[in-house]
N, C-alpha and C positions, 0 to 999 in steps of 0.2 A: 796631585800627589803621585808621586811614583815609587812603586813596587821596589826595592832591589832585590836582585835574580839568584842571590845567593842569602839570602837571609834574610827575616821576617821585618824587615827593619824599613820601614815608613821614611819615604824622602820627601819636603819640601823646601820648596822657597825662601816664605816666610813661617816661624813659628808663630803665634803670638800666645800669652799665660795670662790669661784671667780673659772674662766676659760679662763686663761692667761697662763703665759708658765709653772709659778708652778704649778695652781690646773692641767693643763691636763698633766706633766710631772709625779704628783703623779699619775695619772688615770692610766698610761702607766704601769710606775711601780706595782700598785699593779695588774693588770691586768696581767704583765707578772710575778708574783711570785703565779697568781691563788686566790686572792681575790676579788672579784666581788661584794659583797653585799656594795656596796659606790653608793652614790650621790651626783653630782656636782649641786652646787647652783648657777648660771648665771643670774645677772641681765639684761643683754642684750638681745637679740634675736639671737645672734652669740656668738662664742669667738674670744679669742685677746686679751682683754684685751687693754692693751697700743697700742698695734700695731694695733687694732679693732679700738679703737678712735683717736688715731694721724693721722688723713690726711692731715694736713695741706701740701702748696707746698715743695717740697725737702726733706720730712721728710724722713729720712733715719738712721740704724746704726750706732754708732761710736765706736761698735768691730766690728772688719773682720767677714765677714759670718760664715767661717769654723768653728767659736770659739761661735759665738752668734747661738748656735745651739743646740740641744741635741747629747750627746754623744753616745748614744742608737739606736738615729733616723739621721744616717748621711744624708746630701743632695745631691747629685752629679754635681745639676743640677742649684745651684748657677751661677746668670749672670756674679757678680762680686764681688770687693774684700771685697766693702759696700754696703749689700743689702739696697734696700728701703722701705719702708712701705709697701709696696703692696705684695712685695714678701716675706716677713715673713709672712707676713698674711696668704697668701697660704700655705706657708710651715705646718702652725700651725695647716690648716684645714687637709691639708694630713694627718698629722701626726694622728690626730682624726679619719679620716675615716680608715685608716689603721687596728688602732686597737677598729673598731666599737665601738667608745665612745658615740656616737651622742643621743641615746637612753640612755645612764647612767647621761646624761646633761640635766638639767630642764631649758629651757631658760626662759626669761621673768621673774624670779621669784627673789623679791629680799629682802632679811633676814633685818626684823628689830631687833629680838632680841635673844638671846641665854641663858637661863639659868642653873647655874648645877644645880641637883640633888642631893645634897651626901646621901640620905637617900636610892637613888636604883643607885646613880652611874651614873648617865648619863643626859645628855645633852638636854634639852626639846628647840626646835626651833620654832617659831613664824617667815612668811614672813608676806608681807603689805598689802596680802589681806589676810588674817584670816587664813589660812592652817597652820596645827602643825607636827612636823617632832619629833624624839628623833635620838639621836645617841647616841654611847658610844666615839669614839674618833672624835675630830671635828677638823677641819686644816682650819685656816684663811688665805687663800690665794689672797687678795685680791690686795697684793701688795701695793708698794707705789706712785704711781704716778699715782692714777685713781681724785683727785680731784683739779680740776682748782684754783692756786694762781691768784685774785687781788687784788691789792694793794688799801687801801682804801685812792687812790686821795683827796684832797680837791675837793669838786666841780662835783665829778666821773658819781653821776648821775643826772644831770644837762644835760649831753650832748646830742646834738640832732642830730646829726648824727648817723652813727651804727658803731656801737663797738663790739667785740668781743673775746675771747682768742684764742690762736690756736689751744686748747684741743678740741674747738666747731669752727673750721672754718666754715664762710659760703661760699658756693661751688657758691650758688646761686646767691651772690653778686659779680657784676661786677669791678672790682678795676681799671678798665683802665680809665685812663683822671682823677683819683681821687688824691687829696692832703690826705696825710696819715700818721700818726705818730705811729712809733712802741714804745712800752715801753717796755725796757727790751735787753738785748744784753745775755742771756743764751744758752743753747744746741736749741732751736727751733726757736730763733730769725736768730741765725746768718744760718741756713737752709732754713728759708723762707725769710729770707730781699732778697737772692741774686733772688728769682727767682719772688718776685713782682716787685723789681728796676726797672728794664724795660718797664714794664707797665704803672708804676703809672705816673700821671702830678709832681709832688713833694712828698719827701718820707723822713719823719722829722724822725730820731733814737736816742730815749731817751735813754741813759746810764746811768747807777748808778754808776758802776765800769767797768772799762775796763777787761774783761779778757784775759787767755793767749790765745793764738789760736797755735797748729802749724802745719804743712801740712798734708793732708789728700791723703797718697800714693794709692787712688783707681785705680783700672782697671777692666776692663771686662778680665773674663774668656775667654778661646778659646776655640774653640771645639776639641784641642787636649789637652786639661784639662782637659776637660768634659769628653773625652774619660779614658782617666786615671782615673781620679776618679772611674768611672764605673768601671772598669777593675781589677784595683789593688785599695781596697778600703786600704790597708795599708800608699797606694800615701799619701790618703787624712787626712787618721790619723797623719802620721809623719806633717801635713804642720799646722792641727789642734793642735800638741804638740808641733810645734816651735814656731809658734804666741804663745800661750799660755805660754812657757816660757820664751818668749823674754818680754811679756808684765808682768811678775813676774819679771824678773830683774830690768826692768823699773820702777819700784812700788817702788823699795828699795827708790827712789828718796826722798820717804815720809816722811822716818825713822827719816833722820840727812841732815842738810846743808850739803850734800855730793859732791863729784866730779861730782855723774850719775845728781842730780839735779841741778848744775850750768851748765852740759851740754844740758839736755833739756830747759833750762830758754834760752841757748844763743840760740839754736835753734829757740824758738817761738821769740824772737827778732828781729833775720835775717829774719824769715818769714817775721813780720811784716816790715823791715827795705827795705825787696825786693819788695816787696805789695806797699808799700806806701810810695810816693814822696815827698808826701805835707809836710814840715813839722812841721806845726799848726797841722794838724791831726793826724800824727803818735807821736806828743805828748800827746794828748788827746788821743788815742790808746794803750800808752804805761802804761802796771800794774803797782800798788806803793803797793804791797805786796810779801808775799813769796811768790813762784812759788810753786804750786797744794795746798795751800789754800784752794781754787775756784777749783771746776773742771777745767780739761785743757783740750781745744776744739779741733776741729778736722777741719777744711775749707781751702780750695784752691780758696774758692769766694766771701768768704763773706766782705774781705781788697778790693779787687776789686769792689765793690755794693758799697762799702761806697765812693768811688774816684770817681764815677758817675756824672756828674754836676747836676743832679736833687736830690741827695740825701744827705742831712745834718747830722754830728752826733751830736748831744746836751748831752755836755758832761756833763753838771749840772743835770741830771735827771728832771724829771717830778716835779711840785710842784703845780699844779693847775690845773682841768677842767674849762673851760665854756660853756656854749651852743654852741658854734662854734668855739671853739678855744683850745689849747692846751696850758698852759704856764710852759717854766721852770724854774728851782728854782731861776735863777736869775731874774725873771719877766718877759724874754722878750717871746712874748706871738705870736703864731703861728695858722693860719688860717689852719683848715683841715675838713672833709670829715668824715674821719673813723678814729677807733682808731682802733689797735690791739694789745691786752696787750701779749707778750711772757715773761712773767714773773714765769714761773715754775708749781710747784704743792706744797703743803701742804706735808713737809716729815719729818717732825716730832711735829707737832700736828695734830690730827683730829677732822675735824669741822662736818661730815658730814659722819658719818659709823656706820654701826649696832651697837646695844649696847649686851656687853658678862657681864655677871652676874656669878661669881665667888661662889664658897662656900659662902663668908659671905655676898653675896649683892653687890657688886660693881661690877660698869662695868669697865672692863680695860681698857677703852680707856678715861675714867672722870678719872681714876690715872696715866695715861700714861702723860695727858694734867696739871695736875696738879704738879706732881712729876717728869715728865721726864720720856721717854720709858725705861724701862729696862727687857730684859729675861735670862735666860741662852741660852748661846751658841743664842744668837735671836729667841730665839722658845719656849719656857718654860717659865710660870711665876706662883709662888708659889700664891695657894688659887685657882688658872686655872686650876685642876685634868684634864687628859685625852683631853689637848686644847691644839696645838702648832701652834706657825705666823711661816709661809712661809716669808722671807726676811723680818725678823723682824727687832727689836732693835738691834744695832752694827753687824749684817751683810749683809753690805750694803758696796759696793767698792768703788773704785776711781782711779783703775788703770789695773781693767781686766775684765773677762765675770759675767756678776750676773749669767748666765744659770752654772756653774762650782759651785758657792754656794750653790744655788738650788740642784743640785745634791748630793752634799753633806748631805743639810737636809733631801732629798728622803731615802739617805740613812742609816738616824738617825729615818725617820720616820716609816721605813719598821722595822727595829727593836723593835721601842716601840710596832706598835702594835704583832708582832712576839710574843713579851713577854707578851705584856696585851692579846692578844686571847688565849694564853698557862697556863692563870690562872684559877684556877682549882671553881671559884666563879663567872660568868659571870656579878657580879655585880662589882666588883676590881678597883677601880680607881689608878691611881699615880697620888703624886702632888710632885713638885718639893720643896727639903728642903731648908728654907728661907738662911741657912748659907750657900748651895750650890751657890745658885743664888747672894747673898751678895759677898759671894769672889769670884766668875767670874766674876761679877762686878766692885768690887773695881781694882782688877786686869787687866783690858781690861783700866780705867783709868785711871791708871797709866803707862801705855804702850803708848796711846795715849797724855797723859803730854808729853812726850818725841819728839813725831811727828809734822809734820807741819800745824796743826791745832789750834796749842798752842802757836804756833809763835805772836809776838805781833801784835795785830790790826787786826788780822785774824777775816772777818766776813763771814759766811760760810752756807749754806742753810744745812750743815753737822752739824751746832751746833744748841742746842734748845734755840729759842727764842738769836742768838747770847748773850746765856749768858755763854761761854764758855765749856758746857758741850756738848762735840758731842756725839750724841746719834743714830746715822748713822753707821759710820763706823769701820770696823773689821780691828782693830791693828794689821795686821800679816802678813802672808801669805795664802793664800788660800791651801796650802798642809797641814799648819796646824792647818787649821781651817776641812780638811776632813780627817784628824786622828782623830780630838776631836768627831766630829761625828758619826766617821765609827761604831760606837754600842753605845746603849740606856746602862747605869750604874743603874744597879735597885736601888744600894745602895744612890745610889745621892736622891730617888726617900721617901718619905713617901708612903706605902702602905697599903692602908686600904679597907678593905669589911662590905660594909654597913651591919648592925644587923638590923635595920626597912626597912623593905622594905614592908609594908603596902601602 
């Protein structure tokens, strides 16, 4: 970091925004190729990120450890096959202290705005309390799943009870002897419905849509696992490269009405079919879309919570608040306590994140919400010079490790700067060429026309504004999505060296 001599104003290298498993994965990386002059920007007082704020009960993995992991930073010391909240979290910290990031981490600070410069090339940053930062290359790592979805109920705040989502569970409220209605049956419903079931006096489960579930093969590690691992870390490699390719095979599912995807549809069937007796509710259970549409879930308990006698599912969704009541869309209208909306996150609009001001004035994320996100390769967006998103626009999965993409952009983004520090003008931006970014564009959508995203009636927290354009997910394979990566193309790039730099 360096001083400037005339005003309070913080210079680096790199910036990087958020300190979750991208920004401290890029910290890793440039640290181990000997770049040091970066600052991580942390709104929290910790990192984590997702795994920092998810506490709610159960919350846990739905990749295997070995693969939800860095490949860099193996772990040996994994309990089982799906780690929990708590023990990523650890790992995350290790992984930090390890390689003494803790001090390159500004906690507590959080970026309201980013402007470029093209007249010297670089980056002028503004946090919320009045402190100014510059960089030359800046990486939006913020991720997509730091901002709480609710739905705006009729009625929603009216209610006089407490209510909460799960991204903010409270710890502190007691749910035992409580009537309770969850809204939502997503990845964080069906995690925490199994393990307040028990507790609650009654526990009402709003559905929108059924989705698919099917079994969740976890186990605990042994400590003659634990010892191999140690031992021969190649053990742990080969088990991390077979997950890994078994759940690319598994992916094909996506492509074409295929054989692999009528066999995982009968599979999540049978789950549900062995799960559940009743059968009023395993018809209200049963999905009426393609299969992986919708994310496909992962639980061994959550068909069991619902068969409870204390626990209902309300298969019409949610259609009204009252001050002590819950009703749904059919009217019939239910007495409760608390609400807990498990209803997702914000993943492709944003309502509520810094604002980045490009060459000609605009913030990306007022054209991301109005046009629809689009980058190259997810990282790059033309008039952004010297700006790339960490699990940007289209890549984003649905059938293997984000931490595998991640990697991939790491090693897209060690090249840019490789090339931008090697330029012989320390003012030198690149911006990405509009007809670059235009035909990887048009390109990834028509790849996904083909997939099951584009299946009829397909509504999908993957598409923007379900208006059919998915603006999520990477049409492909993840091998070749870290070939397109594996080097920064200068030619793809506009390169320019500011002449005013007054």
């Amino acid at each position: 970091m360096k001083e400037n001599q005339n005003s309070t104003v913080k210079e680096y290298d790199i910036a990087i925004i958020g300190a979750g498993f991208a920004g401290l994965g890029t910290a890793i990386r440039l640290k181990k190729q000997g770049t040091t002059n970066f600052i991580i920007f942390e709104r929290a007082n910790e990192i984590g990120g997702t795994w920092r704020d998810n506490t709610y009960p159960g919350c846990a993995c739905d990749i295997p450890s070995l693969l939800y992991s860095y490949s860099f930073e193996p772990n040996p010391n994994w309990t089982r096959s799906f780690s929990k909240q708590g023990e990523i979290f650890e790992y995350m910290k290790g992984c930090m202290d390890k390689w003494n990031l803790r001090d390159q981490i500004q906690f507590n600070t959080e970026i309201a705005s980013a402007a470029f410069d093209k007249n010297k090339g670089r980056w002028h940053i503004a946090d919320k309390v009045g402190n100014s930062y510059t960089t030359r290359l800046l990486i939006s790592a913020a991720g997509p799943f730091n901002e709480a979805l609710i739905p705006n109920i009729k009625g929603r705040d009216r209610f006089q009870g407490e209510s909460f989502h799960s991204l903010h569970w409270k710890h502190d409220y007691d749910l035992k002897g409580k009537r309770v209605a969850v809204v939502g049956t997503g990845a964080s419903a069906i995690q925490f419905v199994p393990e307040i079931a028990p507790v609650v006096d009654k526990l009402y489960v709003f559905q929108r849509t059924a989705p698919y579930i099917a079994p969740k093969p976890d186990k605990e590690f042994t400590e003659v696992a634990h010892k191999r691992f140690k031992r021969f870390p190649w053990y742990q490699r080969f088990w991390r490269e077979f997950i890994y390719w078994f759940l690319e095979w598994q992916g094909t599912a996506q492509y074409s009405d295929n054989a692999r995807r009528a066999a995982r549809k009968k599979l999540s069937l049978d789950h549900l079919d062995t799960q559940i007796k009743d059968p009023e509710l395993k018809k209200k259970l049963t999905p009426d879309y393609a299969f992986g549409c919708k994310r496909v879930l992962i639980s061994e308990n959550y068909y069991p919570a619902l068969a409870r006698e204390n626990v209902e599912l309300i298969s019409e969704g949610a259609g009204e608040i009252k001050p002590n009541s819950i009703c749904a869309k059919s009217g019939q209208e239910f007495e409760v306590d608390t609400i807990i909306y498990g209803t997702g996150f914000y993943t492709t609009e944003f309502p509520n994140i810094y604002k980045v001001y490009g060459k000609e004035g605009r913030n990306v994320f007022e054209k991301f919400n109005e046009e629809g996100p689009e980058a190259y390769l997810g990282m790059a967006v033309t008039d952004y010079p010297n700006f790339l998103f960490m699990v940007g626009p289209n890549s984003g999965l649905g059938h293997n490790s984000i931490i595998h993409m991640m990697e991939s952009q790491l090693n897209y983004i060690l090249d840019y700067w490789k090339k931008l520090s090697k330029t012989s003008n320390p003012n030198t931006y690149f911006d990405i060429k509009p007809n670059v970014q235009a035909a990887f564009n048009k390109d990834i959508q028509e790849k996904l026309s083909k997939m099951v995203w584009s299946s009829g009636g397909c509504k999908s927290y993957y598409l923007k504004n379900n208006d059919g354009k998915n603006t999520s997910i990477w049409p492909g394979s993840t091998m070749t999505y870290r070939s397109k990566t594996k080097k920064m193309i200068l030619k793809e790039y506009d390169i320019t060296t500011p002449v005013n730099l007054a």
